[in-house]
C-alpha positions in Angstrom: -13.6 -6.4 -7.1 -12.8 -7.6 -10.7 -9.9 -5.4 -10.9 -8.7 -7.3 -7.6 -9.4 -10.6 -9.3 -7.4 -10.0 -12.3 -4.8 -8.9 -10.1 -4.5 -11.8 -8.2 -4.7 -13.9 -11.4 -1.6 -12.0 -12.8 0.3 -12.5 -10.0 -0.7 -16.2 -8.9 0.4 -16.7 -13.3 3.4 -15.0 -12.3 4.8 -17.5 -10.0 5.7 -19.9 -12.5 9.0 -17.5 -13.1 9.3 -16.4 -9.5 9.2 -17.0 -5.5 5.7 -16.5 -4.2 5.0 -15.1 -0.7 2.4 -13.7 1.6 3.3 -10.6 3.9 1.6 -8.6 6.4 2.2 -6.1 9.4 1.5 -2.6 10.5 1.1 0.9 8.8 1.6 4.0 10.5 0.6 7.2 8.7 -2.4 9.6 7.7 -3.3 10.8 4.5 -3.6 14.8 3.8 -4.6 18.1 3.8 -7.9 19.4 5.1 -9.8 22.5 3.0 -13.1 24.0 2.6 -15.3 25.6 -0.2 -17.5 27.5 2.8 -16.8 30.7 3.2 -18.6 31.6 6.5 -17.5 27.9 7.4 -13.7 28.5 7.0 -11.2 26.5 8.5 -8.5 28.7 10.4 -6.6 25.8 11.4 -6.3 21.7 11.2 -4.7 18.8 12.3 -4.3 15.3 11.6 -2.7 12.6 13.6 -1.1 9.6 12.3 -2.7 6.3 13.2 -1.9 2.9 13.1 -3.6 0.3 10.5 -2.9 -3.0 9.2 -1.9 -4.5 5.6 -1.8 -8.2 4.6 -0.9 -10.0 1.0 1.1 -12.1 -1.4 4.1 -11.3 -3.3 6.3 -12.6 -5.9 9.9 -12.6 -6.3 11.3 -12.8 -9.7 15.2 -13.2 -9.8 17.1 -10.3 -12.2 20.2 -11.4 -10.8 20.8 -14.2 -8.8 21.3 -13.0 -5.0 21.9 -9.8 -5.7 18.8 -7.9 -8.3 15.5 -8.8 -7.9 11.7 -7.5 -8.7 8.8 -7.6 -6.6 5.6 -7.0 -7.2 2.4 -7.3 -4.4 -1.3 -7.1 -4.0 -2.2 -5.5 -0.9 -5.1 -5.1 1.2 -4.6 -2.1 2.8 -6.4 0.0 5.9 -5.2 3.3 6.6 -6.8 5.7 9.4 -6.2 9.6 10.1 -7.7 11.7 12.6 -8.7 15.0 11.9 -9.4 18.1 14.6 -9.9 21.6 12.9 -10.5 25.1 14.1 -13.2 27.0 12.9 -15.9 30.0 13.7 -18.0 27.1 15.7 -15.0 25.9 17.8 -12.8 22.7 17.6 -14.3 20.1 15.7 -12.6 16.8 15.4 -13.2 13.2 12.8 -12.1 10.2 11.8 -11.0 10.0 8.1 -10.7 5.6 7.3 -9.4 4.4 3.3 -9.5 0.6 2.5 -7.6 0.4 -0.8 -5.9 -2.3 -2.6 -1.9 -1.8 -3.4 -0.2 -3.5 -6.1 3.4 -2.2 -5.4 6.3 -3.5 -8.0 9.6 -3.1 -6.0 13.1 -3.3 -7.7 15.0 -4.8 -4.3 18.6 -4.9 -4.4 20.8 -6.9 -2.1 23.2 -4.1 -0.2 25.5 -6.3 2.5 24.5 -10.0 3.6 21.0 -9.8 4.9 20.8 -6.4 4.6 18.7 -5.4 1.6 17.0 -2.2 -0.3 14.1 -1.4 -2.7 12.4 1.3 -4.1 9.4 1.5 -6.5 6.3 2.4 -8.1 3.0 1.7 -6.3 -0.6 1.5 -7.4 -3.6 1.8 -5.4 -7.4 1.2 -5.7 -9.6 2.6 -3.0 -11.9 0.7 -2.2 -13.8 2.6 0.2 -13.9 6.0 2.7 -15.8 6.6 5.3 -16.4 8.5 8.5 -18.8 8.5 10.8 -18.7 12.2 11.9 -19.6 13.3 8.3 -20.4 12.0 5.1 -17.5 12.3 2.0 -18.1 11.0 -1.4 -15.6 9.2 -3.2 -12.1 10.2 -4.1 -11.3 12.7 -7.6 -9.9 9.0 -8.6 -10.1 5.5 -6.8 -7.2 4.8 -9.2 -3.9 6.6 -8.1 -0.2 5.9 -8.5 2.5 6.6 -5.9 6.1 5.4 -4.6 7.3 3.2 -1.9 11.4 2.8 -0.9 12.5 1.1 2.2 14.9 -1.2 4.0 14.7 -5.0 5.1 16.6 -8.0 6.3 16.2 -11.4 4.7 16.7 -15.0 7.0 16.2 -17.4 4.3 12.7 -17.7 3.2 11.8 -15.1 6.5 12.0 -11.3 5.9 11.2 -8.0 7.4 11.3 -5.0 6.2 10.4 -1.2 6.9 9.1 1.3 3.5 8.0 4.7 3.3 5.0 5.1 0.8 4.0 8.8 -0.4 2.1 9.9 -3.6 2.0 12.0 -6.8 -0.8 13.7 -6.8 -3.6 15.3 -5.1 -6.5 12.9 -4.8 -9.5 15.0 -3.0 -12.6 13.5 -1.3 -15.5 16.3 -0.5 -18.3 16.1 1.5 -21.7 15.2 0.6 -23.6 17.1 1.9 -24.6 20.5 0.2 -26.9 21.4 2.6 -26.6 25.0 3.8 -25.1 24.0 6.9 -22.2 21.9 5.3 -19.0 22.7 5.9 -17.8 20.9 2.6 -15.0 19.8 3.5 -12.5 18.4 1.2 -10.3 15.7 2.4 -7.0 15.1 0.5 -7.1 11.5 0.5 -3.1 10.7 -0.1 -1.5 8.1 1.8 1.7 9.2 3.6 3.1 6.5 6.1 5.4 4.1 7.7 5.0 0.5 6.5 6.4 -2.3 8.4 6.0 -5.9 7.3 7.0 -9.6 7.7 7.3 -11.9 4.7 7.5 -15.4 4.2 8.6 -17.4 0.7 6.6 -20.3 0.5 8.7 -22.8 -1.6 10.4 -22.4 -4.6 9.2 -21.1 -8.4 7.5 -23.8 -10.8 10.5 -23.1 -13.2 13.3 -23.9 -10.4 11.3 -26.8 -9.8 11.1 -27.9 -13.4 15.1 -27.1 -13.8 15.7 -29.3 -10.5 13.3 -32.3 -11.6 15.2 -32.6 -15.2 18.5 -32.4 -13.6 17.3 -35.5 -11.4 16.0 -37.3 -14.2 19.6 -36.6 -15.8 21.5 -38.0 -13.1 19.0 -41.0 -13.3 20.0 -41.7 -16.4 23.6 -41.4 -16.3 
């Protein structure tokens, strides 16, 4: 929670040189692979279907080059859902797998033709929890990871939408906790891979742009 503070501090600090925003939508993805350490428990096959979650934030928009080069960095509140069905020497056995993270994306967004827009970038996430209720996983190998995120959107003004991919570098493993003898230990890769769409809106203009437009006034006031 402190780490989301500061975050939120840093950004909010932020939007004295830039555009701030909030955003939100819909994510459609899963995270990983599926493994186990049991021998006599081995998984001959698995599954996992995507799901649909939900994301919701601010954003601020910093001006590299005026309507055409911009950077964007977000905090995110994230909740991603897979579910699991695997094949084993007891039969099909099937779970839900659900991550609540925190994202702090920073997106280089480039203007391609009119509205039309791209950006690509680095993205950071904290998980903040994983649970489900079929069977009981400990935390991720790190609740600190990095990944990517590139996509496509359309900007109306202070209005835009836009649709990303966001995928990972590394494995980042959950196992379960339980070690009694009739564990499966399973091991849950916990790496987000999925669709993000999102709708954004700019609420008002930088402090600095502000500041610019106020002495200009004053100017002409003088004059």
């Amino acid at each position: 929670m402190r780490k989301f503070i500061i975050c939120l501090v840093v950004l909010t600090s932020i939007n004295a040189f830039g555009q701030f925003g909030i955003r939100g939508g819909l994510n459609y993805g899963a995270t990983g692979g599926l493994s186990t350490d049991n021998i006599e428990s081995r998984i001959d096959s698995f599954d996992v279907e995507d799901e649909v979650g939900y994301h919701a934030g601010i954003f601020v928009k910093i001006n590299l080059v005026r309507n055409f080069l911009s950077v964007q960095p977000e905090l995110l509140y994230t909740s991603l859902n897979s579910s699991y069905s695997f094949e084993n020497d007891n039969g099909v056995n099937t779970f839900e797998y659900e991550i609540d993270k925190v994202d702090l994306p920073v997106l280089l967004q480039m203007k391609v033709l009119g509205p039309l827009y791209i950006k690509a970038g680095p993205s950071f996430q904290y998980i903040l929890s994983n649970d489900s209720e079929e069977f009981d996983f400990e935390d991720p190998t790190s609740n600190i990871s990095a990944g990517y995120q590139a996509g496509i959107g359309l900007l109306f003004g202070n209005f835009g939408i836009d649709v990303r991919y966001e995928g990972a570098f590394g494995d980042n493993t959950a196992d379960e906790a339980n070690d009694a003898a009739e564990s499966l230990n399973l091991r849950v890769d916990s790496r987000p891979s999925q669709f993000i769409l999102s709708a954004s809106i700019s609420l008002g203009k930088s402090q600095r742009k502000k500041k610019k437009e106020r002495e200009a006034a004053e100017a002409l006031e003088d004059e």
